[in-house]
Steps between C-alpha positions, in 0.01 A plus 500: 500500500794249505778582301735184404863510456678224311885493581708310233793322654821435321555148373897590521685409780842621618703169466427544112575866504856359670548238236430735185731780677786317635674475205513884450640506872904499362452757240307717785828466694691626250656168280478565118366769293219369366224310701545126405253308246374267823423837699327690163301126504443540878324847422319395220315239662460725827332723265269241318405346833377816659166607275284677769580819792491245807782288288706796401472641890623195633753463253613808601530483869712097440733758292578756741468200761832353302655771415513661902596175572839497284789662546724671230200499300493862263197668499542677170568176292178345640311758416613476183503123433162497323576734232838311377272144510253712322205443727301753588344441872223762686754632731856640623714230637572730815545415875260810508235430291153468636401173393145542555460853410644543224386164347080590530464469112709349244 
C-alpha cells in the first residue's frame, strides 16, 4: 500500500505580507486613533491574496516576523486592527499564536 500526500505550498510570500502591512506599522506604534484608509487597504488585500491554509500560515508567520521585529509596536491595537478595517482574517494577530496549529482549517 502507498499512501500519497500532496502538500499545498503558499503562493504568498513575505515581501508582500511587508508591503500590505507596513502601512498599519504607525498606528501599531501608537499614532492616531483609527487605523489609516492605506493600512485598512493594506489588510484588505492581505486578506484577498491569502485564499488557502499554506497562504494564511505563511501570512501569519511574515506578521509576527514584522511585528517582533519593531519596536514600540502595541500588541493590543494589532490585534485589533482587522476588526476596525472590517476584515475578518482566520486568526489572532498575536506574537503567540501558533501559526500552523491553529490555522489547519479555515
Amino acid at each position: 500500500m502507498v499512501v500519497t500526500v500532496t502538500v499545498a505550498e503558499s503562493t504568498i510570500t513575505c515581501g508582500q505580507v511587508t508591503q500590505s502591512a507596513s502601512p498599519c506599522v504607525p498606528y501599531a506604534q501608537g499614532a492616531g486613533v483609527a487605523p489609516t484608509a492605506a493600512c485598512c487597504s493594506g489588510i484588505q488585500s492581505l486578506n484577498d491574496a491569502t485564499k488557502t491554509t499554506p497562504d494564511h500560515q505563511t501570512a501569519c508567520k511574515c506578521l509576527k516576523a514584522i511585528a517582533g521585529s519593531i519596536s514600540g509596536i502595541n500588541y493590543g491595537v494589532v490585534a485589533g486592527i482587522p476588526g476596525k478595517c472590517d476584515v475578518t482574517i482566520p486568526f489572532k494577530l498575536s506574537l503567540s499564536t501558533d501559526c500552523i496549529l491553529s490555522i489547519v482549517i479555515y
